[in-house]
C-alpha positions as CSV (number, residue, x, y, z in Angstrom):
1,X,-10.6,152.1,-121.5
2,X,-8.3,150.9,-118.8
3,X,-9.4,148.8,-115.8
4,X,-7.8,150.2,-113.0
5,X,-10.0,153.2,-112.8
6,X,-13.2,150.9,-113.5
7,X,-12.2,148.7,-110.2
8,X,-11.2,151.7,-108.2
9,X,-14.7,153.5,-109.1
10,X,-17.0,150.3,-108.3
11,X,-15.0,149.9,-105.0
12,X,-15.7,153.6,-104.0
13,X,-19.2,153.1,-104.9
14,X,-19.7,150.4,-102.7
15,X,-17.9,152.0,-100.1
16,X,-20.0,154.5,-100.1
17,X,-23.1,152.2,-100.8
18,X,-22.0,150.9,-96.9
19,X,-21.3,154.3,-95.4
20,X,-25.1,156.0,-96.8
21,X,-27.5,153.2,-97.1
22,X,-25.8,150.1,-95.0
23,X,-24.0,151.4,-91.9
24,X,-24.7,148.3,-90.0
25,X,-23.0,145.8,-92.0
26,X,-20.1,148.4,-92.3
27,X,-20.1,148.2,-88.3
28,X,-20.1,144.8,-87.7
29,X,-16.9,144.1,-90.9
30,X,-14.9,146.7,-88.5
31,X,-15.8,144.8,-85.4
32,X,-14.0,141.4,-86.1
33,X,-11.2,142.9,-87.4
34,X,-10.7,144.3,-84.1
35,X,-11.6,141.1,-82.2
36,X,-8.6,139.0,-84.2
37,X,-6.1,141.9,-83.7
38,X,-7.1,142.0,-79.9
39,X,-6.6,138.0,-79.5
40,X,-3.7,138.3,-81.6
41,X,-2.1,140.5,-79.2
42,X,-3.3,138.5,-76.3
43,X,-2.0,134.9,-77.6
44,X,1.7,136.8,-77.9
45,X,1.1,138.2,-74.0
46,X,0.5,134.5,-73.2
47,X,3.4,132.6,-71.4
48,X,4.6,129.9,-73.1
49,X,3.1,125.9,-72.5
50,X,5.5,124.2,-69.6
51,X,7.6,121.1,-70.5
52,X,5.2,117.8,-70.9
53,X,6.6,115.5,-67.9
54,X,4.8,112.8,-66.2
55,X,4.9,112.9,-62.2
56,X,4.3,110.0,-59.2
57,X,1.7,111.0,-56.5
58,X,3.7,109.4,-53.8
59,X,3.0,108.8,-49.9
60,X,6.0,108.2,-47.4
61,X,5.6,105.2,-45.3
62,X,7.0,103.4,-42.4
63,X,10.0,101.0,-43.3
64,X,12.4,99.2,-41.4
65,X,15.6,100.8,-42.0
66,X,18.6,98.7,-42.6
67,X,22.6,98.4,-42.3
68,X,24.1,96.5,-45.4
69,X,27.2,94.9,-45.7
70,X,29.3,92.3,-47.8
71,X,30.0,89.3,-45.9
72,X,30.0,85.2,-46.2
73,X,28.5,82.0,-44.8
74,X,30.6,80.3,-41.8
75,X,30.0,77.0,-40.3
76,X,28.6,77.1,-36.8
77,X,31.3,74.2,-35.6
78,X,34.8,73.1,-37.5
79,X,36.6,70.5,-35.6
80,X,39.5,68.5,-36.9
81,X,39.6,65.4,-34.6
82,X,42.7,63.7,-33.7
83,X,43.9,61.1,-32.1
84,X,44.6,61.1,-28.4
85,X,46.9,58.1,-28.7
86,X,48.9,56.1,-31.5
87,X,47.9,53.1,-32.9
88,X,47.2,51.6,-36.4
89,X,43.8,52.4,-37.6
90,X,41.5,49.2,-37.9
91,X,38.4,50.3,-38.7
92,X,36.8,51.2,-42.8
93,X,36.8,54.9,-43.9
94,X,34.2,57.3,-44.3
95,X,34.4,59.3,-47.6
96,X,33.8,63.0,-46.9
97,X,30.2,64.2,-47.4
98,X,28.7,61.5,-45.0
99,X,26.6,62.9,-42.3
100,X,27.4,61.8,-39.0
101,X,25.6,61.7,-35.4
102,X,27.3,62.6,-31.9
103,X,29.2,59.8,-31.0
104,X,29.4,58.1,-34.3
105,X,32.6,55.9,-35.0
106,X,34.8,58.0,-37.1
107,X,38.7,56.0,-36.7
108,X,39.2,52.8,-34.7
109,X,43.3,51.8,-33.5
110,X,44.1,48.8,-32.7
111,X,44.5,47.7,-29.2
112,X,48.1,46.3,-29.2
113,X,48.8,45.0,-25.2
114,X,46.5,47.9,-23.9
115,X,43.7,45.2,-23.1
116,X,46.6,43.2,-21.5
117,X,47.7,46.0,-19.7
118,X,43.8,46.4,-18.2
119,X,43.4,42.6,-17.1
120,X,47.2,44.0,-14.8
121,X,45.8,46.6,-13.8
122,X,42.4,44.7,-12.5
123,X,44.8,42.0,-11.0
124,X,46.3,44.5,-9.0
125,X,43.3,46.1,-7.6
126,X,42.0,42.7,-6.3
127,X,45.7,42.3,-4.5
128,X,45.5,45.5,-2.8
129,X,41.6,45.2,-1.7
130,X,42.2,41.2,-0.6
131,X,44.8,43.4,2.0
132,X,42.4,45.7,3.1
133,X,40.7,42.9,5.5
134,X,44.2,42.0,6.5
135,X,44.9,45.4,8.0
136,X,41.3,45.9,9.4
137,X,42.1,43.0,11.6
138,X,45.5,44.2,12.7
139,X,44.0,47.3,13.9
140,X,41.0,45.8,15.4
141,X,43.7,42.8,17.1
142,X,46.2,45.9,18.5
143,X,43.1,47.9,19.8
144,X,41.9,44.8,21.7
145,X,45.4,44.1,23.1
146,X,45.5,48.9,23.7
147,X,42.2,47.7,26.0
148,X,43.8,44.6,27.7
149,X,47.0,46.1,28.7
150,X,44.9,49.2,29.7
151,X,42.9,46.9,32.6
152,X,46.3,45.1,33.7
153,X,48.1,48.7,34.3
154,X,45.0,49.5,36.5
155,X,44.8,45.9,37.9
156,X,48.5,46.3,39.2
157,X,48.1,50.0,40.5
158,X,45.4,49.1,42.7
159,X,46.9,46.0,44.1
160,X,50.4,48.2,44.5
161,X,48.4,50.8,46.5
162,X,46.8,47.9,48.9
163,X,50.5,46.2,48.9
164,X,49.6,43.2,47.6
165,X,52.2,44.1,44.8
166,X,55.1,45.4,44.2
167,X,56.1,48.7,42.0
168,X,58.0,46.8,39.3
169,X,54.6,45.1,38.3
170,X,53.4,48.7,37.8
171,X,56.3,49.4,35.5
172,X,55.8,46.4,33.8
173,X,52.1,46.9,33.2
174,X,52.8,50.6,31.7
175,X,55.5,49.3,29.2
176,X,53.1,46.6,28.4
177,X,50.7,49.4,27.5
178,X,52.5,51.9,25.9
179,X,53.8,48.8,23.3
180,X,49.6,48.3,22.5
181,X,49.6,51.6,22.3
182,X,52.5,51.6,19.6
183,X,50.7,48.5,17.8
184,X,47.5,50.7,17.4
185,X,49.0,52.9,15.8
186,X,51.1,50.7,13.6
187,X,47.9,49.1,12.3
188,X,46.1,52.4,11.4
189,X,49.0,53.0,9.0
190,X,48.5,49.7,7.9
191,X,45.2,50.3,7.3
192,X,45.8,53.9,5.4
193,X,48.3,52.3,3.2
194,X,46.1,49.9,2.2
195,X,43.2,52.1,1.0
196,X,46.0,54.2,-0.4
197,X,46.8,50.8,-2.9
198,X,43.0,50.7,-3.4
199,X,43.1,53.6,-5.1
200,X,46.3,53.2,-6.6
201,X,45.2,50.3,-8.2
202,X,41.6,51.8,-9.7
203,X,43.6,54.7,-11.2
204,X,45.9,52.8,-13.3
205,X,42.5,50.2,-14.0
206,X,41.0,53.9,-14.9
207,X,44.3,54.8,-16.9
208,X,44.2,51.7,-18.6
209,X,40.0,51.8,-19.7
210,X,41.0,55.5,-20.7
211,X,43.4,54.6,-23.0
212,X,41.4,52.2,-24.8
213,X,38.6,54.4,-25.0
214,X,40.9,56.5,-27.0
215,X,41.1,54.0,-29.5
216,X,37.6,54.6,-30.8
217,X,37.8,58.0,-32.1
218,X,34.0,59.2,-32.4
219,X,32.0,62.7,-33.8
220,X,31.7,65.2,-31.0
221,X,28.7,66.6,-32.9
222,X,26.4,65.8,-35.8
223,X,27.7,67.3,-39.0
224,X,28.9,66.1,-42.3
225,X,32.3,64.7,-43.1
226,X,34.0,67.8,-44.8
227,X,37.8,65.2,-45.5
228,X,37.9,61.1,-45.3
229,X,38.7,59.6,-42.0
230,X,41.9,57.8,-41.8
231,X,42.6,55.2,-44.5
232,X,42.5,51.4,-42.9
233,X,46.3,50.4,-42.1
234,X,47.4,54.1,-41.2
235,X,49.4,54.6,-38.5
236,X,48.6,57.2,-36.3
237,X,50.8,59.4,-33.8
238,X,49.0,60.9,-31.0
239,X,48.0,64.4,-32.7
240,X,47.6,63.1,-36.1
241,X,44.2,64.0,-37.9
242,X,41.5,61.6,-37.9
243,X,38.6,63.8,-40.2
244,X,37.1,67.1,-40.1
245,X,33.6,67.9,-39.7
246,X,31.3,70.4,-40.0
247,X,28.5,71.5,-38.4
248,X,26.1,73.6,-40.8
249,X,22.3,74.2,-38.8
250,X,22.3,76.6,-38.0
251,X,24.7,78.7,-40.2
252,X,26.2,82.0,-39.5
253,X,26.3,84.9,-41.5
254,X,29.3,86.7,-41.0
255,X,30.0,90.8,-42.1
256,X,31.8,93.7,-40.7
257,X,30.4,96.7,-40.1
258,X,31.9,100.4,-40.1
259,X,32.6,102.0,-36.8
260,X,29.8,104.7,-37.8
261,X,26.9,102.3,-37.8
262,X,27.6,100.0,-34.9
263,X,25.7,101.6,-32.7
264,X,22.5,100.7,-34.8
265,X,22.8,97.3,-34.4
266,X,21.4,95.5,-31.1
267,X,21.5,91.7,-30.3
268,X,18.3,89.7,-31.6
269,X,17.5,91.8,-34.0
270,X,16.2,90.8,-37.4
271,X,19.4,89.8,-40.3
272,X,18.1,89.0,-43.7
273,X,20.8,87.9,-46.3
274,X,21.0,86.7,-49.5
275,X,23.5,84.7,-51.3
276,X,25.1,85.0,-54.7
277,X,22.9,82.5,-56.2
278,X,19.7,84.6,-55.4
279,X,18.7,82.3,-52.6
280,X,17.1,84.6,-49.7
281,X,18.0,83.9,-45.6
282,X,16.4,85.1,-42.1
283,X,17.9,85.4,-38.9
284,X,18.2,87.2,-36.1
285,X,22.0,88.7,-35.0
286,X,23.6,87.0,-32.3
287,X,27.3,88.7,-31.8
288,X,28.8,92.3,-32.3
289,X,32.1,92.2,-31.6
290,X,33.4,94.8,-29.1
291,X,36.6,94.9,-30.4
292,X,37.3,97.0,-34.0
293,X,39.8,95.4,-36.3
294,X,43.0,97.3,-36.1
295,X,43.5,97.4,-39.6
296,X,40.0,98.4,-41.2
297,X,38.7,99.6,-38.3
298,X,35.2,97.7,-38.6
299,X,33.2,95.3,-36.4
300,X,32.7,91.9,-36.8
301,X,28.5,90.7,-36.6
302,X,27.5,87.2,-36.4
303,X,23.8,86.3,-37.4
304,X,22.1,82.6,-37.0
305,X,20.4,81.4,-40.0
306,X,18.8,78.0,-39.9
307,X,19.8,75.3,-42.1
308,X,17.6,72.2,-41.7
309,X,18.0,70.5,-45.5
310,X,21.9,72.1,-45.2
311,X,21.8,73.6,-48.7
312,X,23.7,76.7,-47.4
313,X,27.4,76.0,-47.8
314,X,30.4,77.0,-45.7
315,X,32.1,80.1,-47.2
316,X,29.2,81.6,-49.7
317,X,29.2,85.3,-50.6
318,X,26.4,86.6,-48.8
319,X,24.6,90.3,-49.0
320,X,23.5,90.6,-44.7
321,X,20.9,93.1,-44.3
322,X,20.6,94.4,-40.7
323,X,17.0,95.9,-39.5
324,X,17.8,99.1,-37.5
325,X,15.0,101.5,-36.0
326,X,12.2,102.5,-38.4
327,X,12.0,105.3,-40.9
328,X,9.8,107.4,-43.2
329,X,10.6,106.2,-47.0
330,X,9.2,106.8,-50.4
331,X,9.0,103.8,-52.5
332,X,9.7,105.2,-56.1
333,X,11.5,103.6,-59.5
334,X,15.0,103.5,-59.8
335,X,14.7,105.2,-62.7
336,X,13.3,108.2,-60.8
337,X,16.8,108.8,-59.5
338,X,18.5,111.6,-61.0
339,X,22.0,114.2,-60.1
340,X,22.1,117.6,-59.4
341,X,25.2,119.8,-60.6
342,X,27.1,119.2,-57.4
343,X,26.7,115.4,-58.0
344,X,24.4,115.1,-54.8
345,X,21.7,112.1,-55.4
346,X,17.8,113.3,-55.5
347,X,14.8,113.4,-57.5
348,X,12.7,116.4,-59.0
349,X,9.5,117.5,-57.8
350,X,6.1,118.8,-58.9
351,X,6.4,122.3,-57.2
352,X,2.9,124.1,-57.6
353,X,3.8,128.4,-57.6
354,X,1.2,131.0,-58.1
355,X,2.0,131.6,-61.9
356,X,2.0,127.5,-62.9
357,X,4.4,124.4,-62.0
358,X,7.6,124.2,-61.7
359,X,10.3,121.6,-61.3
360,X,12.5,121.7,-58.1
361,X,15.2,119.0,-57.1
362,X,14.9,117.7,-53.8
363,X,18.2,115.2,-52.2
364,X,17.7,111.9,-51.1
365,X,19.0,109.0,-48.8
366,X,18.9,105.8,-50.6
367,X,18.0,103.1,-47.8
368,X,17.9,100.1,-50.0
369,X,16.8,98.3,-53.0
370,X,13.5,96.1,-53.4
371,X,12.5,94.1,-56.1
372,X,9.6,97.0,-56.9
373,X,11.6,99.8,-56.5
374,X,14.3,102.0,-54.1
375,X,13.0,103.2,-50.9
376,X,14.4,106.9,-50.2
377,X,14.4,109.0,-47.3
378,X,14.6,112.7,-46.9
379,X,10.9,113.7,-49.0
380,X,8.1,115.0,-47.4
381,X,5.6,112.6,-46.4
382,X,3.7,113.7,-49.6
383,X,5.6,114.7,-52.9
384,X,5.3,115.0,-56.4
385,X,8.1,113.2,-58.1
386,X,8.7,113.3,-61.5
387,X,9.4,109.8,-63.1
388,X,9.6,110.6,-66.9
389,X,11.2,113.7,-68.5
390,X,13.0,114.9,-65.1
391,X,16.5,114.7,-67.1
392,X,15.0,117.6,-69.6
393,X,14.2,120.1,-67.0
394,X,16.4,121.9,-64.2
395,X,15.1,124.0,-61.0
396,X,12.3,126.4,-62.2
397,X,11.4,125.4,-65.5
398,X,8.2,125.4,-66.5
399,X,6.5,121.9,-66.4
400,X,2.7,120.5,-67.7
401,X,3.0,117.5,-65.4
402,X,0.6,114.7,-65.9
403,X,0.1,112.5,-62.5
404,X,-0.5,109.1,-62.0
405,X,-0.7,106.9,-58.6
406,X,1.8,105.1,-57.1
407,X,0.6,101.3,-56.9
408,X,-0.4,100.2,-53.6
């Protein structure tokens, strides 16, 4: 006996069994056949799960905007002294790196006959005021004498009218008269030209104190020594270079900015800078040229930094951030950043559609760096930005985005 047909007939049999006696059980065996066919059916309708990226709830906020250039530290003074006369320097040196007060010794030449030359001068201007009385009392002798001869040439007119004399005494009296006269006037000059040696005499006395104070060669400002002074024994020509100094607080921070965002920057407002060595400066701007250099066409900016403790050097690189008017900025990680085709800089976006989420590039302005991120302009003041997986996903793909916070 084979056992095919045994099989076959005990699976009719309880097929039938189910179809006469237990129709129920028959029913509900049908039933969840149809229920996994029907989910089957709906699970391949379904659309497929959206990319797993992980988005930043940001929120714009109000940021000074900035202008950034490139630029460098400049002294506020430089002088090179020299010497206003020649002489042989007398005096020790001081080794470059001293600091130095207004007025402080720097060179000292040696007198030669200049003091000589003073004690002269002084001489002189006693001789010509010891003259000065002399004249006074030439003047005040010829005026008396003007007076005198002026009573006798009336004396004799009256007695020539009443005949008592005759006309020559007249004539006599006027000549007498008209010499005083002359003698008055003679004195006066005497007198002028002796004031004049008065002050003859103080100006070469002044001349001569002048050029002795040019033998002390002191700082016009407090500074720092940036060469020696002249070596002891050196002889100096009038011109020659006594030391340079330096005057370093407050510092400037010099940059030049581009012809399209001059207009930003007004006078007083706030610089910020910092140097190559990480060291950060504050300021406020106090120049913008109005001239553009002919050859790069850019403006030159001066901003005062102090420098109390003088630790900011003449000639350091220096970045020079310029506060402008404020703006709306996101504050999101650099990493955020990302390119479109066209090369244009943005970030992608969290864009909620009626069928799910969806990514969406969006271009940004970069303002500026900060040690907790980039601040960007051009977002809406609230956006969903995609900081991990925005690289796997272009312009209406799918996303499952999973949000976190920004930090406050």
């Amino acid at each position: 006996m084979k056992p095919i047909p045994v099989v076959t007939a005990i699976l009719v049999a309880a097929f039938l069994y189910l179809l006469v006696i237990d129709r129920e059980r028959l029913r509900a065996i049908a039933q969840i056949g149809t229920d996994d066919e029907s989910a089957a059916l709906q699970d391949a309708d379904a659309p497929a799960p959206g990319i797993g990226v992980v988005a930043l709830r940001s929120t714009a906020r109000e940021v000074d905007d900035a202008v950034v250039l490139r630029g460098r530290t400049e002294a506020a003074r430089e002088v090179e002294v020299r010497a206003e006369t020649a002489g042989r320097v007398i005096s020790e040196p001081l080794r470059k790196g001293a600091f130095v007060e207004t007025g402080d010794l720097l060179c000292v030449l040696d007198p030669g006959t200049r003091e000589v030359e003073l004690a002269e001068a002084e001489a002189r201007l006693g001789e010509a005021e010891s003259r000065l009385p002399t004249a006074q009392a030439a003047q005040a002798e010829a005026q008396a004498r003007l007076r005198e001869a002026e009573i006798n040439l009336n004396n004799a007119k009256r007695l020539s009218e009443g005949g008592y004399q005759s006309e020559t005494s007249v004539i006599s009296a006027e000549a007498a008269m008209e010499a005083a006269a002359a003698q008055v006037q003679s004195a006066a000059s005497g007198l002028v030209s002796a004031r004049a040696g008065i002050d003859a005499a103080r100006a070469a006395v002044a001349a001569a104190e002048r050029e002795i104070d040019k033998l002390s060669i002191r700082a016009p400002f407090h500074g720092v020594l940036e060469t020696d002074t002249a070596e002891l024994g050196l002889l100096m020509q009038t011109g020659a270079p006594c030391a340079t100094i330096l005057q370093l607080d407050p510092i400037r921070l010099v940059g030049f900015v581009p012809e399209v965002d001059v207009d930003k920057i007004r006078i007083g407002a706030p610089a910020r800078g910092r140097l190559a060595s990480g060291r950060a400066l504050a300021g406020e701007v106090r120049f913008v040229s109005r001239s553009a250099d002919e050859t790069t066409r850019t403006f030159r900016i001066e901003a005062v930094v102090p420098n109390p403790d003088l630790a900011i050097r003449d000639g350091q690189t220096a970045e020079i951030l310029i506060d402008t008017n404020g703006t709306q900025a996101h504050l999101l990680p650099q990493s955020a950043l990302t390119l479109d085709d066209a090369g244009r800089l943005g970030v992608r976006l969290v864009e909620e559609t009626a069928q799910a989420a969806v990514a969406r590039f969006a271009p940004v302005a970069l303002l500026r760096d900060t040690a907790e991120g980039v601040l960007v302009a051009g977002l809406e003041p609230r956006a969903d930005v995609i900081v991990v997986g925005q690289e796997y996903v272009t312009d209406g793909v799918r996303v499952s985005p999973s949000f976190r916070d920004a930090a406050p």
